[in-house]
C-alpha positions in Angstrom: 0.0 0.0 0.0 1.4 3.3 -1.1 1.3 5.8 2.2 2.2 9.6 2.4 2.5 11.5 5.4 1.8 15.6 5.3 3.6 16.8 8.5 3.6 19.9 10.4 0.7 21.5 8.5 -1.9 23.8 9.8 -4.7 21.2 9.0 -8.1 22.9 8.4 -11.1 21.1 7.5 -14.2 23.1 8.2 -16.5 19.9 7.3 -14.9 18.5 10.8 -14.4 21.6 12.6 -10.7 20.7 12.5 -8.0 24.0 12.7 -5.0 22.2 14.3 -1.1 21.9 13.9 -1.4 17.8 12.9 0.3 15.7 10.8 -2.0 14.3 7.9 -1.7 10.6 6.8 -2.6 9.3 2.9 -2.6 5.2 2.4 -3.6 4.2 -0.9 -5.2 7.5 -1.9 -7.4 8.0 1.0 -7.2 10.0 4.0 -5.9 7.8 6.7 -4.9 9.4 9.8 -4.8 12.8 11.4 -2.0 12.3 14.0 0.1 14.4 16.5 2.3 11.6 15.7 5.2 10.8 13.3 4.3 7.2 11.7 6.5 6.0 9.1 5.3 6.4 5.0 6.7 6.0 1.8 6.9 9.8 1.3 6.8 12.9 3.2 5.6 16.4 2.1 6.7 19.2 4.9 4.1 21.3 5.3 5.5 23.8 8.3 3.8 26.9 7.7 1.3 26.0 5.3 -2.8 25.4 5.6 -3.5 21.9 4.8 -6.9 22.1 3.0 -9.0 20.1 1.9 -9.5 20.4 -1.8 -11.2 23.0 -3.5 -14.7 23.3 -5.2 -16.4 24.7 -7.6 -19.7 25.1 -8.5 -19.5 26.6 -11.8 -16.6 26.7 -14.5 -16.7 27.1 -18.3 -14.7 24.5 -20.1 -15.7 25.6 -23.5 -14.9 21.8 -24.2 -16.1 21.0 -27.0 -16.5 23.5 -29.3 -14.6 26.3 -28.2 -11.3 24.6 -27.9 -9.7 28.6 -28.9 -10.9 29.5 -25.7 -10.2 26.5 -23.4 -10.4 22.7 -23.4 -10.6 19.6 -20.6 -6.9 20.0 -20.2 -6.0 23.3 -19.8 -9.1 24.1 -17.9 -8.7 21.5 -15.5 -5.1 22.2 -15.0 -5.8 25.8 -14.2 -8.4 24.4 -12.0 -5.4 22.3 -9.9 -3.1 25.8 -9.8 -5.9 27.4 -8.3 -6.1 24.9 -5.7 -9.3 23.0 -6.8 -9.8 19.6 -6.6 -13.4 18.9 -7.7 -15.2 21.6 -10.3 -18.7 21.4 -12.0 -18.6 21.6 -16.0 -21.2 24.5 -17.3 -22.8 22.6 -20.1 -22.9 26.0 -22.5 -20.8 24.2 -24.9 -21.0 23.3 -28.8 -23.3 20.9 -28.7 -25.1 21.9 -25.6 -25.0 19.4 -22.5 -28.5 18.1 -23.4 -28.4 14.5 -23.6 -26.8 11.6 -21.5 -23.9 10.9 -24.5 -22.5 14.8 -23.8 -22.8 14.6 -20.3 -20.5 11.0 -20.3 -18.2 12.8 -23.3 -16.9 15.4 -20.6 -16.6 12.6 -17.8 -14.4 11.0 -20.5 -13.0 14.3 -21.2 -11.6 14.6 -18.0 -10.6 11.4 -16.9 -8.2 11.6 -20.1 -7.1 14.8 -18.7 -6.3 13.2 -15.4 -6.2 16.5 -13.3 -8.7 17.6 -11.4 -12.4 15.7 -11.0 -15.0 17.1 -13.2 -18.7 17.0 -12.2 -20.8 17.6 -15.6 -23.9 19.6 -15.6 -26.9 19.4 -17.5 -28.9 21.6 -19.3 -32.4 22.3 -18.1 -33.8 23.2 -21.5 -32.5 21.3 -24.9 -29.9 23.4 -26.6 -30.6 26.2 -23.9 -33.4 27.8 -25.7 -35.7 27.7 -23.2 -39.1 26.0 -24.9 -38.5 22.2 -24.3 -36.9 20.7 -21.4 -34.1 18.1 -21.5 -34.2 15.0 -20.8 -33.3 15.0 -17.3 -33.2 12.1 -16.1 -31.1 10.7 -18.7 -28.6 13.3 -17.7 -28.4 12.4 -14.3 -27.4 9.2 -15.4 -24.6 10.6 -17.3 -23.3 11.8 -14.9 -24.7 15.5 -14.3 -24.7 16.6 -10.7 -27.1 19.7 -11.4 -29.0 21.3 -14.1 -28.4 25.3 -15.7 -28.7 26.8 -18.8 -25.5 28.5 -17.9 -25.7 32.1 -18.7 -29.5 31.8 -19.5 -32.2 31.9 -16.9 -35.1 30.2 -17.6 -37.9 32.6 -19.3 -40.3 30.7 -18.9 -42.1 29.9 -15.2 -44.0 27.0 -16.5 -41.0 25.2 -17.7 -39.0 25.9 -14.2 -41.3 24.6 -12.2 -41.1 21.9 -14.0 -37.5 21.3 -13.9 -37.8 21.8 -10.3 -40.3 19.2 -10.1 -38.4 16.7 -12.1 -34.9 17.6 -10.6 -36.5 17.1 -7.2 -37.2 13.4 -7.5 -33.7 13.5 -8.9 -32.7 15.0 -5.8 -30.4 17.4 -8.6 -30.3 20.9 -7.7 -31.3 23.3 -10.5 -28.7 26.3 -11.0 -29.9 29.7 -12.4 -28.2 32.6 -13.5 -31.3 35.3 -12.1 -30.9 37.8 -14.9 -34.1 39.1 -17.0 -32.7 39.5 -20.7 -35.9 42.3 -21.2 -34.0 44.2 -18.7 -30.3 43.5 -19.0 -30.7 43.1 -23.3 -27.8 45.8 -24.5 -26.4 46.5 -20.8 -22.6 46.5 -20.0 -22.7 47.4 -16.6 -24.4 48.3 -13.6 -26.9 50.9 -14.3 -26.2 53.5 -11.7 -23.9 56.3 -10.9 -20.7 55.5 -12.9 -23.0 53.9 -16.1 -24.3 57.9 -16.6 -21.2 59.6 -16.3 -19.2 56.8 -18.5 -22.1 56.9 -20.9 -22.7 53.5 -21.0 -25.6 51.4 -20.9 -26.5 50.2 -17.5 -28.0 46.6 -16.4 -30.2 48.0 -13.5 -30.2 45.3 -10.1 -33.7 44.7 -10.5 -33.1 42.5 -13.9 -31.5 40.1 -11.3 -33.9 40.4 -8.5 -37.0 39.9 -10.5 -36.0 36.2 -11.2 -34.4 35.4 -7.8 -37.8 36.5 -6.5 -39.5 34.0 -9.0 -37.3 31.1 -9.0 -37.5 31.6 -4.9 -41.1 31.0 -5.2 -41.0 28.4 -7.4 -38.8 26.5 -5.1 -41.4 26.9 -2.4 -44.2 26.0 -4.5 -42.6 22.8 -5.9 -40.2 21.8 -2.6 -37.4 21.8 -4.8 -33.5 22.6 -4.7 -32.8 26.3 -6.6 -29.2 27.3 -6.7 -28.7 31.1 -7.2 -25.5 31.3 -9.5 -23.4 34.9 -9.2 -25.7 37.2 -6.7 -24.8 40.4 -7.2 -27.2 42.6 -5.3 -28.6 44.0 -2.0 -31.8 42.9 -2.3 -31.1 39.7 -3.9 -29.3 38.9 -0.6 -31.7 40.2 1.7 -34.4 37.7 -0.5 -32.2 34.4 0.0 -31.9 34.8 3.6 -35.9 35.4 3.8 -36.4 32.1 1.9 -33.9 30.6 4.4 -36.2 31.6 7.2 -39.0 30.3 6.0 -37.4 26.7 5.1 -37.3 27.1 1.4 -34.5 25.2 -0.2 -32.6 27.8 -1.7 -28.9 28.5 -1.7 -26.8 30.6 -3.4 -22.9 31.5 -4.2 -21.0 34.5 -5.2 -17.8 35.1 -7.2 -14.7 36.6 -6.0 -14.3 39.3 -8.8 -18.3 40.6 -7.9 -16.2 40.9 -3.9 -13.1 42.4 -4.4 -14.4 45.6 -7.5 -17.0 47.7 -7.7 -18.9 49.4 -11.2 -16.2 52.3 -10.4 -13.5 50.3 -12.1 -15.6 50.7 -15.7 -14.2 54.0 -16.0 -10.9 52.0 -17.1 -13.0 50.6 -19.9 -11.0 47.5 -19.4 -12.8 44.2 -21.5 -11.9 42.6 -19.0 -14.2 44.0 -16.3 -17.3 43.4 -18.5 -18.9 40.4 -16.6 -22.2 39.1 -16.0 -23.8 39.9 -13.6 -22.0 43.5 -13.9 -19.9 44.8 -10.8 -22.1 46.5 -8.6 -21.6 49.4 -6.4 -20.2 49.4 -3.6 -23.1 49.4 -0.9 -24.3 46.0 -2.9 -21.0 44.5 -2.8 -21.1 45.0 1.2 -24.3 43.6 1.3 -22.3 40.3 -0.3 -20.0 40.2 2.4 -22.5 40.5 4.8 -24.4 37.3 3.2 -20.9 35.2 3.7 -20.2 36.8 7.2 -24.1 35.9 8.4 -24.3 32.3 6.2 -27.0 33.8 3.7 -24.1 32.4 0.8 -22.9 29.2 2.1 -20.5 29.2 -1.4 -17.9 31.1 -3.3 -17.5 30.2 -7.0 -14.5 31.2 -9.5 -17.2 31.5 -12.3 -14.4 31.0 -14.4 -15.0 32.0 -18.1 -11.8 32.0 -20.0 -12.2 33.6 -23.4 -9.2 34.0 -26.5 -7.7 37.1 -26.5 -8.5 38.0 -29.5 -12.7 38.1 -28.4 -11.6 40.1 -25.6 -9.7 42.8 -27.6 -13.1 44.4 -29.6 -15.0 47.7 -28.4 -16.7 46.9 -25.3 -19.4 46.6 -26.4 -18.8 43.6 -28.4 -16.6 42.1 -26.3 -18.5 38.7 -24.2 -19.0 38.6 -20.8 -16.4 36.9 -18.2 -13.3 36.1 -16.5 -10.8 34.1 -16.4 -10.9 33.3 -12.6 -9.9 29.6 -11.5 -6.0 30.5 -10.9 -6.4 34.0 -8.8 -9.5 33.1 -6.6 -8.3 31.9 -3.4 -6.1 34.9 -3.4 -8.5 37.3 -4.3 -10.9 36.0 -2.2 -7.9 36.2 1.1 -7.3 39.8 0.2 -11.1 40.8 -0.2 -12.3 39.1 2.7 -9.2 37.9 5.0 -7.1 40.8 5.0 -9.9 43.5 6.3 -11.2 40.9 9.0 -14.3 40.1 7.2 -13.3 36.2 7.4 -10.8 33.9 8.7 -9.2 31.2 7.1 -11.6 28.2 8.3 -14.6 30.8 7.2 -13.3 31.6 4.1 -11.9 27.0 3.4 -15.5 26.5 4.2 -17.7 28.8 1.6 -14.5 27.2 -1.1 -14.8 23.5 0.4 -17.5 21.6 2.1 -19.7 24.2 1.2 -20.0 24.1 -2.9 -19.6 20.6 -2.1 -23.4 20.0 0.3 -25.1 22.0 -3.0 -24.4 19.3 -5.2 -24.5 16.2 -2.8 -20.7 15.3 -3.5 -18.0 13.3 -1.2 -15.7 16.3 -1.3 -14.6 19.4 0.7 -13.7 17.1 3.5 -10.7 15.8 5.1 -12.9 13.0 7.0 -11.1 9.9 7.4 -12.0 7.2 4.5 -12.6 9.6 2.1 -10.6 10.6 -0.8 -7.1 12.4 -0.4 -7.9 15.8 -2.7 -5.8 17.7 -0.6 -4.5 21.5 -0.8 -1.7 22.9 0.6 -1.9 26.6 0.7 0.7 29.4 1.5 -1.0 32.1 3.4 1.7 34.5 3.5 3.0 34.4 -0.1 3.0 37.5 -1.9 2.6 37.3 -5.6 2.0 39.1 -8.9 -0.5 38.5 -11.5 1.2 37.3 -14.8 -1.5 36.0 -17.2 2.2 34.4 -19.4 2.4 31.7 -16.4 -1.1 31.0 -16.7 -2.7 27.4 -17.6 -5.7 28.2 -18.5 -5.7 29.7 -22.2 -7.9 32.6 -21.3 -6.1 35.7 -20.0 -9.1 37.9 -19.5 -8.7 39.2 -15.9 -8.4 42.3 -14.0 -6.6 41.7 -11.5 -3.2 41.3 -14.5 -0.4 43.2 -12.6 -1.8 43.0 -8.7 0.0 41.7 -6.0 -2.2 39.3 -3.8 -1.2 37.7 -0.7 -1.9 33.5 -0.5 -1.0 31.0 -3.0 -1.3 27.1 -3.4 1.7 25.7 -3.8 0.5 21.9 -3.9 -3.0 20.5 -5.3 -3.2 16.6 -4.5 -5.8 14.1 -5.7 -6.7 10.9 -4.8 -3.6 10.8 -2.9 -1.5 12.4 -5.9 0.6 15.0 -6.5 -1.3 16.5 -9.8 -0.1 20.1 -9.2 3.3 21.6 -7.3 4.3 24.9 -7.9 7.6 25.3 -9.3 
């Protein structure tokens, strides 16, 4: 049996309300041991100074496999996905063909399994080819494979045909995922309307496009008793809607990304591409609001919402220019320096939204350093200072903001199923 000890690591496993100086044993790819003790292995990683994690998770990443292989693939993707410190991520089926059918949903299983990086959960489309009249076959999709159902950057127009998928995905026991955005209202926006969308002269996406469908989809979840996941919240009330539902018993959660935490709809005025995202940044009182959800348990999740684009799409007048970042590699950090650094969070806090928290949405055996389970394991610097350079970037999308920033926390090892898949060099 092949054993590896992890000694002298800050071990943090929020699943287990573990934060402890303990020495972290791997036999045959599962976690084993957490000792004060020195047993003998095969191999030894020191990990004096560093947070023992357990691997990260994500709720939401774009691939672009297949179809948009300029942009990313399974390989690159997922190996951004290890430098970033994740260990499990979910697949967005907005691909070319669409993740309709149980044959796609297997294809990116396949995918990444012939990537051999990081796991990859696929998810389904609610609606065939994401157009919003017919549902997919869901069930069929679930046994693909699919660990949720979204039509990625679509919400679901119409009501009918969500309650529905709710209904269906509840005797799945699938959660549905929906990006809350009303296209009647956000059709032409490229960001926030407010303040800084006047003075720039740019057309605005007003909050309310958002908060009209997290209202519906919330009360479609009541109605039908099923599992609605908010994808990207981005505003005040949106929050203060969520953590009503959560009173009342409703199954609804919901995550946020790190680039919607750490800017606000003041940075347009650079009139960077690479700021236009969807939802838009908000201003600053809704972006407190966010941190308030993670500080009070509103949002149990953090999500890169990694959408990696060529850079030749994200080099047109902005207004042409698509929505997104590319996110999985700078997350963690961002994320320490947004919410870490000012006191908003500590480390367990912020290991838990990133770990055992994605992983409850979807039902998976991950997040968790619990003994028996599989060794995805993350071994974090938390004092390493470091400089955005999209050149050392895996993933082939370069399209983020924070190129040149110095952030403060990096993962130096990303291990899975026992397995050193990532080091930093």
């Amino acid at each position: 049996m092949a054993s590896l000890l992890i000694q002298g690591g800050r071990v943090i496993d929020p699943a287990n309300q573990v934060d402890q100086l303990l020495n972290l044993v791997v036999i045959d790819g599962v976690i084993a041991e957490l000792t004060s003790g020195c047993p003998k292995t095969d191999a030894v990683i020191p990990a004096s100074g560093l947070i023992v994690s357990p691997g990260l998770v994500d709720l939401h990443v774009a691939l672009r496999d297949p179809g948009y292989d300029e942009d990313e693939g399974t390989a690159s993707g997922t190996k951004a996905a290890l430098a970033g410190g994740f260990t499990t991520i979910a697949a967005l089926p907005d691909t070319l063909p669409v993740v309709d059918n149980r044959a796609s949903a297997e294809f990116v299983v396949l995918q990444a399994e012939r990537a051999a990086n990081c796991r990859v959960v696929p998810l389904g489309a609610i609606t065939r080819n994401h157009d919003g009249a017919e549902l997919a076959d869901l069930g069929q999709l679930a046994a693909g494979g699919a660990g949720g159902f979204t039509d990625a950057t679509k919400a679901v127009q119409s009501a009918e045909i969500m309650r529905r998928a709710l209904e269906y995905a509840r005797m799945l026991g699938k959660p549905l995922l929906s990006v809350p955005q009303d296209p009647t209202l956000s059709a032409g926006g490229l960001m926030h309307e407010g303040y800084y969308s006047m003075v720039l002269g740019l057309r605005g996406i007003p909050a309310a496009a958002e908060e009209i469908i997290v209202a519906r989809d919330i009360a479609l979840a009541e109605l039908t008793g099923g599992h609605v996941h908010l994808m990207c919240l981005s505003t005040r009330n949106s929050v203060g809607e969520v953590r009503r539902a959560k009173s009342l018993g409703i199954r609804v959660t919901a995550d946020v990304s790190p680039h919607h935490l750490a800017l606000t709809d003041a940075e347009m005025a650079k009139y960077d591409a690479n700021l236009k995202v969807s939802p838009p940044l908000r201003s600053r009182e809704h972006v407190d609001a966010l941190i308030e959800g993670l500080v009070d348990g509103t949002i149990e999740s953090i999500s890169s919402d990694h959408r990696p684009f060529a850079a030749e799409k994200k080099s047109r007048e902005l207004d042409h220019v698509p929505f997104g970042v590319s996110s999985l590699e700078t997350a963690l950090a961002v994320c320490a320096m947004t919410l870490i650094e000012p006191g908003h969070l500590d480390w367990p806090d912020l290991l838990r939204l990133l770990t055992c928290g994605p992983a409850r949405i979807l039902g998976l055996k991950a997040g968790t350093l619990s003994i028996g389970c599989a060794a995805d394991i993350t071994l974090i610097d938390p004092s390493a200072t470091w400089t955005v350079d999209t050149n050392q970037f895996h993933s082939r999308g370069h399209n983020t903001p924070f190129q040149g920033k110095t952030l403060r926390g990096r993962v130096l090892q990303t291990i899975v199923g026992g397995e050193v898949r990532f080091r930093r060099q």
